[in-house]
matplotlib code that plots the C-alpha trace (Angstrom):
import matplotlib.pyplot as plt

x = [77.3, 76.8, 78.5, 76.8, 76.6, 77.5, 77.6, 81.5, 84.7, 86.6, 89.8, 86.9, 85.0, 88.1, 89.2, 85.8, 85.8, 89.2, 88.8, 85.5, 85.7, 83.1, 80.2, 77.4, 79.4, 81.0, 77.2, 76.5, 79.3, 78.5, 74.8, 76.0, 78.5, 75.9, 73.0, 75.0, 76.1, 72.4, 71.5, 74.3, 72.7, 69.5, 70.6, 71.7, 68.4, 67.4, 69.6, 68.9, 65.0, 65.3, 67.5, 64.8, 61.5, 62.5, 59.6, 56.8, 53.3, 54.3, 56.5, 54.6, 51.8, 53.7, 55.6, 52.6, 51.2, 55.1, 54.0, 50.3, 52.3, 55.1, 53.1, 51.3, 53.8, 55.5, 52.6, 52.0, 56.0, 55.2, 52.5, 53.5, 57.3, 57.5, 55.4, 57.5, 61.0, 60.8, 58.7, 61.2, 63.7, 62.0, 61.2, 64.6, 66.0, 63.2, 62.3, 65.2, 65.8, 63.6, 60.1, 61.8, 62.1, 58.5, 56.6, 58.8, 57.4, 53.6, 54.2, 55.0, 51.9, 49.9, 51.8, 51.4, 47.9, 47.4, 49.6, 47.1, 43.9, 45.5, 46.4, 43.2, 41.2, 44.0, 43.3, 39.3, 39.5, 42.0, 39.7, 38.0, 41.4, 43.1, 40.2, 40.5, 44.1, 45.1, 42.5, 45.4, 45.9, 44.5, 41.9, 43.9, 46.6, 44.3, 43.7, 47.3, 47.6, 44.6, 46.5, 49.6, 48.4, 47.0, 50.2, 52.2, 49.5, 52.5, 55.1, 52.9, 52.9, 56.4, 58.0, 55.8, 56.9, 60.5, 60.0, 58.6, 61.7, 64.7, 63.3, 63.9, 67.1, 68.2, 66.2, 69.3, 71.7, 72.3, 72.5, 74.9, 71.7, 68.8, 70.9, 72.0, 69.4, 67.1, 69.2, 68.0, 64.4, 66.8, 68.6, 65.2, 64.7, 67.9, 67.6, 64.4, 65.8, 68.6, 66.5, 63.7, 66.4, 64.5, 61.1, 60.9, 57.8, 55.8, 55.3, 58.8, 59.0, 56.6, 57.9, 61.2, 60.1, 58.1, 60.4, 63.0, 60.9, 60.6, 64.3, 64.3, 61.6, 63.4, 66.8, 65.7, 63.5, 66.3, 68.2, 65.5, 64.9, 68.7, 68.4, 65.6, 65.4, 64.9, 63.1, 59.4, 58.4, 59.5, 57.3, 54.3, 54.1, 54.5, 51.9, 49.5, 50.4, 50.2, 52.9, 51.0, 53.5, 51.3, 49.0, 50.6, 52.9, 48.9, 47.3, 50.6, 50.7, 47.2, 48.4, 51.8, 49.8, 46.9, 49.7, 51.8, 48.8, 49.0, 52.5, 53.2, 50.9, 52.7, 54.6, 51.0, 49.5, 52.6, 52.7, 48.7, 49.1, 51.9, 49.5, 47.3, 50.2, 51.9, 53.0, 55.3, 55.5, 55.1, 58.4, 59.8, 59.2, 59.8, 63.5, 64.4, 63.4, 66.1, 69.1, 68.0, 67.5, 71.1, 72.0, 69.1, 70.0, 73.5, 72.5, 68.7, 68.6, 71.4, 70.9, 67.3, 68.5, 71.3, 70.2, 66.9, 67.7, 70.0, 66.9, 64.8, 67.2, 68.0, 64.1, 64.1, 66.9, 65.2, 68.1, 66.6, 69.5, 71.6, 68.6, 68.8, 72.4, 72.2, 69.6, 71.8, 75.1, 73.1, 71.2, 74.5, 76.7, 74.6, 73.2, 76.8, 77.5, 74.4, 75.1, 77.8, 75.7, 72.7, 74.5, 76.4, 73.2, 71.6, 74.8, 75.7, 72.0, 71.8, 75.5, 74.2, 71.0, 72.8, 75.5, 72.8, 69.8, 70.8, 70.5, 68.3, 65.0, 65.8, 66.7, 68.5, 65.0, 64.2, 67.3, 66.5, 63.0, 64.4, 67.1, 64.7, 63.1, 65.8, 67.4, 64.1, 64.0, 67.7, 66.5, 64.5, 67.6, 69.0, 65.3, 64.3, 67.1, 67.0, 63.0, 63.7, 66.4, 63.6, 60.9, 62.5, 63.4, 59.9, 58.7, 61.0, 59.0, 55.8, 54.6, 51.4, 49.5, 51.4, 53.0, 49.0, 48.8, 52.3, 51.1, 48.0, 48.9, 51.7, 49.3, 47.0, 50.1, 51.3, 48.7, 47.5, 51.2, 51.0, 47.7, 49.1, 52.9, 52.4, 50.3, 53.1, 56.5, 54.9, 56.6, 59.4, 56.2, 55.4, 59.2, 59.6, 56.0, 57.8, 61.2, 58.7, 56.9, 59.6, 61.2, 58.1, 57.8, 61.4, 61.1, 58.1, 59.4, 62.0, 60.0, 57.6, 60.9, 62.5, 59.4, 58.4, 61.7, 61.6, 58.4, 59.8, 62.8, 60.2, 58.0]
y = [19.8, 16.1, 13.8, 12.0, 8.2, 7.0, 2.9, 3.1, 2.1, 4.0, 5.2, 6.1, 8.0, 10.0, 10.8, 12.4, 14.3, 16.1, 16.3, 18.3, 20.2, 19.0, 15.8, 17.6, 18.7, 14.8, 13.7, 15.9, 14.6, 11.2, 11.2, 13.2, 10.8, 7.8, 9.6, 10.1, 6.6, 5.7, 8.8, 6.7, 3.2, 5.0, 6.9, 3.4, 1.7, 5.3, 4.7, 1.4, 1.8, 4.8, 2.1, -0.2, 2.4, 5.4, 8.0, 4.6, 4.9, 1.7, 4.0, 7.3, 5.4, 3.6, 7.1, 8.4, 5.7, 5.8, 9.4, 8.6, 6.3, 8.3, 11.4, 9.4, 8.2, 11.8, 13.1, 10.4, 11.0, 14.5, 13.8, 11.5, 11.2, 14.6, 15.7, 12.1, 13.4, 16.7, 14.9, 11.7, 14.3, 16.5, 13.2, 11.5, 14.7, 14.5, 11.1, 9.0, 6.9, 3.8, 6.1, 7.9, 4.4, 3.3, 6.5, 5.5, 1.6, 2.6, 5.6, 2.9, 1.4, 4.0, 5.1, 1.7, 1.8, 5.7, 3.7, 0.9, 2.9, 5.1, 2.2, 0.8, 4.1, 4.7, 1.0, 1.3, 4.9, 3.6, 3.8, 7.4, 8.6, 7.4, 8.7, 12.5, 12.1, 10.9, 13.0, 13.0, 9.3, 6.6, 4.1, 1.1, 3.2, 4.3, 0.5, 0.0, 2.6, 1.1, -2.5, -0.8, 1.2, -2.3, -3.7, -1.2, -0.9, -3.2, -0.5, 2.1, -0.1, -0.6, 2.9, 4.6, 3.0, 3.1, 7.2, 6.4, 4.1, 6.7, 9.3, 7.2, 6.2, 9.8, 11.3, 9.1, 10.3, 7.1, 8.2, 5.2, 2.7, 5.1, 7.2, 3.8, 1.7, 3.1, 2.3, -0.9, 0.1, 1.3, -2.2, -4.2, -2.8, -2.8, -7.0, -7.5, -5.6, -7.7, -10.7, -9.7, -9.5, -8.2, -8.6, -5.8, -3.7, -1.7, -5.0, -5.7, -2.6, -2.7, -6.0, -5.0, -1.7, -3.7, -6.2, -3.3, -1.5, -5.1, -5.2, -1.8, -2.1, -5.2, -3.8, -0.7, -2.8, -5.3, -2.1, -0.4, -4.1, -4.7, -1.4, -2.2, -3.3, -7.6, -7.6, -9.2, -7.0, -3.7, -5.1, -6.1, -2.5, -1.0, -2.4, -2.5, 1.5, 4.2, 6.4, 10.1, 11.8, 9.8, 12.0, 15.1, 13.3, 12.6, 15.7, 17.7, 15.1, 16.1, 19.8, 18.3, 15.8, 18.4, 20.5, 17.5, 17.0, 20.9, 21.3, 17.8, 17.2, 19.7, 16.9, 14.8, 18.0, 18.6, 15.5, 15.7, 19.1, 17.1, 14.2, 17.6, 18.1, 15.7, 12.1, 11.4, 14.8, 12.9, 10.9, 14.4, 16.3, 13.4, 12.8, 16.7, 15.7, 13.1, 15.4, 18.2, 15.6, 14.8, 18.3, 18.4, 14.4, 15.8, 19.0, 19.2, 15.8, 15.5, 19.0, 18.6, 14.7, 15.8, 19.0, 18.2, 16.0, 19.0, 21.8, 19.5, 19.4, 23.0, 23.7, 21.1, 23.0, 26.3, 27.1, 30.3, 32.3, 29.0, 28.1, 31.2, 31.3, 27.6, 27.8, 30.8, 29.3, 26.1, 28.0, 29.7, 27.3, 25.0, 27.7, 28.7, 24.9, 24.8, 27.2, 26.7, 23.3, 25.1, 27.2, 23.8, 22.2, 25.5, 25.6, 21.9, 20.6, 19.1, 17.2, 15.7, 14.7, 12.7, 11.2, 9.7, 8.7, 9.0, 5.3, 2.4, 4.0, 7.5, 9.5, 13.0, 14.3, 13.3, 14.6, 17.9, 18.1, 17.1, 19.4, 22.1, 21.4, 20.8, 24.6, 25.9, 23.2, 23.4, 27.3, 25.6, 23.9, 26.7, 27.9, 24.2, 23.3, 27.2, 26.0, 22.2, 23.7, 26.7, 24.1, 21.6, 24.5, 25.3, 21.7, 21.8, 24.9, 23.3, 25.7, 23.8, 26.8, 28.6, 25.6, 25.3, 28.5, 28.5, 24.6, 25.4, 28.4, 26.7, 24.3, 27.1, 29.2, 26.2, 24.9, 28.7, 29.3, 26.2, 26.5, 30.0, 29.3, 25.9, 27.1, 28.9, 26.8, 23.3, 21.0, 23.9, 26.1, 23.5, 23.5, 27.6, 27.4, 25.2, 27.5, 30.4, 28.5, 27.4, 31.1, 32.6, 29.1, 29.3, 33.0, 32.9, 30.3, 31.5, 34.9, 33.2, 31.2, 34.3, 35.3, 32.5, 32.6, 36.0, 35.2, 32.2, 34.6, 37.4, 34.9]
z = [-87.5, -87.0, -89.4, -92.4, -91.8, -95.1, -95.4, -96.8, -95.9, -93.7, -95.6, -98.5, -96.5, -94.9, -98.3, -99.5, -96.3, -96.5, -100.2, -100.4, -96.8, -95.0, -94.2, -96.0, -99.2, -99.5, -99.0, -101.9, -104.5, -103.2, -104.0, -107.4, -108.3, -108.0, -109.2, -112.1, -112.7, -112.7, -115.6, -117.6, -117.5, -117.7, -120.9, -122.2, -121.8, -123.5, -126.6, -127.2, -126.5, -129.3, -131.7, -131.4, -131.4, -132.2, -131.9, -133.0, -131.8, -129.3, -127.4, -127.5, -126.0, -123.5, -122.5, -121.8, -119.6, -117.6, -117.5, -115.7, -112.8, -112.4, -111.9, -109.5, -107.6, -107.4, -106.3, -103.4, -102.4, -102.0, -99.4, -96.5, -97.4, -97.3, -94.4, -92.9, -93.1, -90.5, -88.0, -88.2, -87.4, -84.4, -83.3, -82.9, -81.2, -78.6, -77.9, -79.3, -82.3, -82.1, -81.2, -85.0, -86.7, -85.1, -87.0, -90.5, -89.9, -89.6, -92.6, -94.7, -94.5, -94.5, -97.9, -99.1, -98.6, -100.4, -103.5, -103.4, -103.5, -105.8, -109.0, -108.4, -109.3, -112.2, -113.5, -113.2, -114.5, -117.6, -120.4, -119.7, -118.5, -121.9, -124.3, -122.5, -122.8, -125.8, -128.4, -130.9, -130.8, -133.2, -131.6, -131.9, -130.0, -127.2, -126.7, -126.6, -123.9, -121.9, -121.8, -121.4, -118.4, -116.3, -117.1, -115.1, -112.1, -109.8, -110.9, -109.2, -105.8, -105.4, -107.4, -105.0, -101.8, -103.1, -102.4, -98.7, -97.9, -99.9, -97.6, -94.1, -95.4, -96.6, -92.9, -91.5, -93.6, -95.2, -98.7, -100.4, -101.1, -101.5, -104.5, -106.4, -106.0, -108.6, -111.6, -111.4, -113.0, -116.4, -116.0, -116.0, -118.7, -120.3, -119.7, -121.4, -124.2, -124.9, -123.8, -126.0, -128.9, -132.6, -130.9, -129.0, -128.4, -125.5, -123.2, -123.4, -121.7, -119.5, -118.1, -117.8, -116.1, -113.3, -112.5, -112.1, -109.6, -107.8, -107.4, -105.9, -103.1, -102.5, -101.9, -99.5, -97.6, -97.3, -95.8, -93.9, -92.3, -90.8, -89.5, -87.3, -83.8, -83.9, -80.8, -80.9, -78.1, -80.5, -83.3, -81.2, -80.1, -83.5, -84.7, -81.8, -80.5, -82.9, -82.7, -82.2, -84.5, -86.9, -86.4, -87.3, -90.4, -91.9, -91.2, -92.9, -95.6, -96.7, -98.2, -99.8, -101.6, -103.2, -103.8, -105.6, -107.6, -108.5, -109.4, -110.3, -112.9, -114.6, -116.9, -117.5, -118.7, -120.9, -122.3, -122.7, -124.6, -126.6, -127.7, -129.9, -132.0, -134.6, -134.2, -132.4, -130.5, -127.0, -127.3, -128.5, -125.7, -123.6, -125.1, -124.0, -121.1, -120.5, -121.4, -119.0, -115.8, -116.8, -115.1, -112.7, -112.0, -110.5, -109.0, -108.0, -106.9, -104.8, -103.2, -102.2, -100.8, -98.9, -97.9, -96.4, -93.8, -92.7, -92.9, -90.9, -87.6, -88.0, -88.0, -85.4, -83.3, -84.2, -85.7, -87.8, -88.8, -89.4, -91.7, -94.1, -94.2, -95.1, -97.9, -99.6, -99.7, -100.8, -103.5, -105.2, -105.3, -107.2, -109.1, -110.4, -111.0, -113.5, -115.4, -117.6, -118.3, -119.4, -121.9, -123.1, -123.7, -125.7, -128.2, -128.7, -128.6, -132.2, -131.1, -128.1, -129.4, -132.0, -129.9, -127.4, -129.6, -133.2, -134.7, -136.1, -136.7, -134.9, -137.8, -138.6, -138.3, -135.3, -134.2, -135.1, -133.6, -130.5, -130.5, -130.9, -128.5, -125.9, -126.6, -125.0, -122.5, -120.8, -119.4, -116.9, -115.1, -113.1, -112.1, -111.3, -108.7, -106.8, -106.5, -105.6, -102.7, -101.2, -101.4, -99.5, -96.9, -97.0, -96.1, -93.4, -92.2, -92.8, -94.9, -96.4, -97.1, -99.2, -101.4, -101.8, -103.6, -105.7, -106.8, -108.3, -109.7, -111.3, -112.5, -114.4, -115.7, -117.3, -119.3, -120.4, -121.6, -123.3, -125.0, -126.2, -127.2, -128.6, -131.3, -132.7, -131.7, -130.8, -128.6, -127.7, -126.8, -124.3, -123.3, -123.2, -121.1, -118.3, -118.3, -117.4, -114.9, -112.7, -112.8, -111.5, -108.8, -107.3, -107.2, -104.9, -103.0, -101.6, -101.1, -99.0, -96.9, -96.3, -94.7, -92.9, -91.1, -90.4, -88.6, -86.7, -85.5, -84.2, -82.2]

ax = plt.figure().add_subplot(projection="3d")
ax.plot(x, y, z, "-o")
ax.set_aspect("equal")
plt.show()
């Protein structure tokens, strides 16, 4: 197995090494450890963002918005970076590393591009997208959301290419930079905070949440940049000869990205649903939210970043057997790691609401809504990161067509379940809706891996 370059000093790196047993399993605590450092200064900007808020029509309006653009640039991530990653890898094992780094150059600017023509049919769209989106909220806050939604077009552009540049670093195996770089969106926002002092409201978020994602397409492409060759004859033929994996990293990007749409809009239409019930419901839902990516932050995460690089050169290698050996021991042992997390969030829910939001103008009963939520919610966890590790084995494989089918049909379960459970439990409808969503989507996934190996092995 070929080591993990991590960008660390050498006695450091020894020591993770020995101490967890091998490269990829130090990769993983490595990306966990840093991931998790960023869930913590995220958290912060979380707590003092619910001090200053709490659950106010400013902030359900601007969560939703966040929500529009993040789904967005998910869904973008899931097409080229994704389709990107395996043929970087079959690439460099055939041809050599600089014909690898020549197809990430001209995906960037074809992803740049795709974000570009993307925000500007989001911003020209804004006021029918709001008005069908937001039938619960008040005109005054629909205008809000409008304003709120231009504001944030540059945080599409350069959150969106930050996925395209994380996945060349991570299809390296250079995970130091592209796990801690994105804590410094939560610390933009953290700064206007404590610039903005008593007067904060949605545009101090906003501002602090694009100048954040500034700062982090600066940093990778700082990174990406010194790892590039400096000759002018090396740049004059990347950008005057396309690279024909091109080809193939478009026309496979095309499937990933209608199924992104599919299974990614998942958290728009939940947040949608959301705005139909009472006030406030949106920041509700979206506050459960935070505490389960705590889990999925150090398991999912991590996993599907260190792991994928690895699926990719054993698809590459043809490595079948090594593949489905891989993906089980992978699938387990996070598995059993989640577990006793999920159960802690279910029993201690209302304590851990109140630790981490609980002051200023988040009350006692907004804790308890929230918590109420959040027992439904933290059953999704274990489901989520088995399906995040079988679909990234499954994009190794290339298997378009039938991510096709599980995305959309994802896409239709969900809202259905949440048209019929929120009626009776509300928000934690919506939550228990997405818990049976993932079970049925990570069970099928790895169905269909299992069988697309076996087919690879026969031929």
């Amino acid at each position: 197995m070929p080591a993990i370059r991590i960008a660390l000093p050498a006695p450091l790196r020894s020591l993770l090494a020995r101490g967890a047993g091998s490269a990829m399993v130090s990769g993983f605590l490595l990306v966990a450890m840093l991931t998790m450092v960023g869930k913590i200064v995220s958290f912060a900007k979380d707590a003092v963002v619910a001090a200053k808020l709490g659950t106010a029509d400013e902030l359900d309006a601007f969560m939703l918005v966040f929500g529009f653009f993040s789904f967005a640039s998910t869904v973008l991530a899931g097409g080229l970076p994704e389709s990107f990653v395996p043929a970087y890898a079959d690439l460099r094992e055939r041809r050599g590393l600089r014909r690898a780094e020549r197809l990430g150059v001209q995906c960037a600017v074809w992803h740049f591009a795709a974000l570009l023509i993307c925000g500007l049919a989001i911003t020209l769209a804004a006021p029918l997208l709001v008005s069908w989106a937001t039938q619960g909220f008040t005109p005054q806050k629909q205008t809000l959301a409008v304003k709120l939604l231009h504001g944030l077009l540059p945080f599409l552009l350069c959150f969106g290419l930050a996925h395209h540049l994380s996945a060349w670093l991570r299809a390296g195996k250079s995970f130091l930079l592209a796990s801690s770089a994105p804590m410094l969106v939560p610390l933009g926002i953290v700064t206007a905070l404590l610039l903005a002092g008593d007067q904060v409201n949605a545009w101090t978020l906003v501002s602090g949440t694009v100048w954040g994602a500034v700062a982090h397409v600066a940093v990778l492409l700082i990174a990406i940049a010194r790892r590039l060759p400096r000759s002018l004859c090396w740049w004059r033929c990347c950008l005057r000869h396309w690279e024909p994996g091109l080809r193939t990293v478009l026309r496979n990007a095309l499937p990933f990205l209608v199924g992104g749409v599919a299974f990614g809009s998942a958290v728009v239409v939940d947040q949608t649903m959301a705005a139909w019930l009472t006030a406030g419901s949106v920041a509700v839902l979206g506050y459960a939210d935070k505490v389960c990516a705590i889990v999925l932050a150090v398991t999912a995460g991590p996993a599907s970043d260190v792991l994928f690089p690895h699926f990719a050169e054993l698809v590459a290698r043809r490595d079948w057997n090594g593949l489905r050996k891989r993906l089980f021991a992978s699938a387990g042992l996070i598995i059993s790691a989640a577990l006793p997390m999920t159960l802690i969030l279910c029993f201690m829910a209302p304590w851990i609401v109140s630790t981490l939001f609980e002051r200023g103008a988040f009350g006692p009963q907004d804790t308890q809504r929230v918590a109420e939520v959040l027992r439904f919610a933290a059953f999704q966890i274990p489901f989520y990161i088995l399906g995040t590790v079988a679909a990234r084995v499954a994009v190794s494989l290339q298997a378009s067509r039938f991510m096709l089918v599980i995305s959309f049909s994802a896409l239709a379960l969900n809202a259905s379940l949440n048209w019929l459970l929120m009626r009776h439990l509300g928000a934690a409808g919506i939550a228990l809706s997405t818990v049976i969503v993932h079970f049925l989507c990570a069970s099928a996934t790895c169905v269909i891996c299992l069988i697309v190996i076996r087919r690879k092995e026969a031929s």
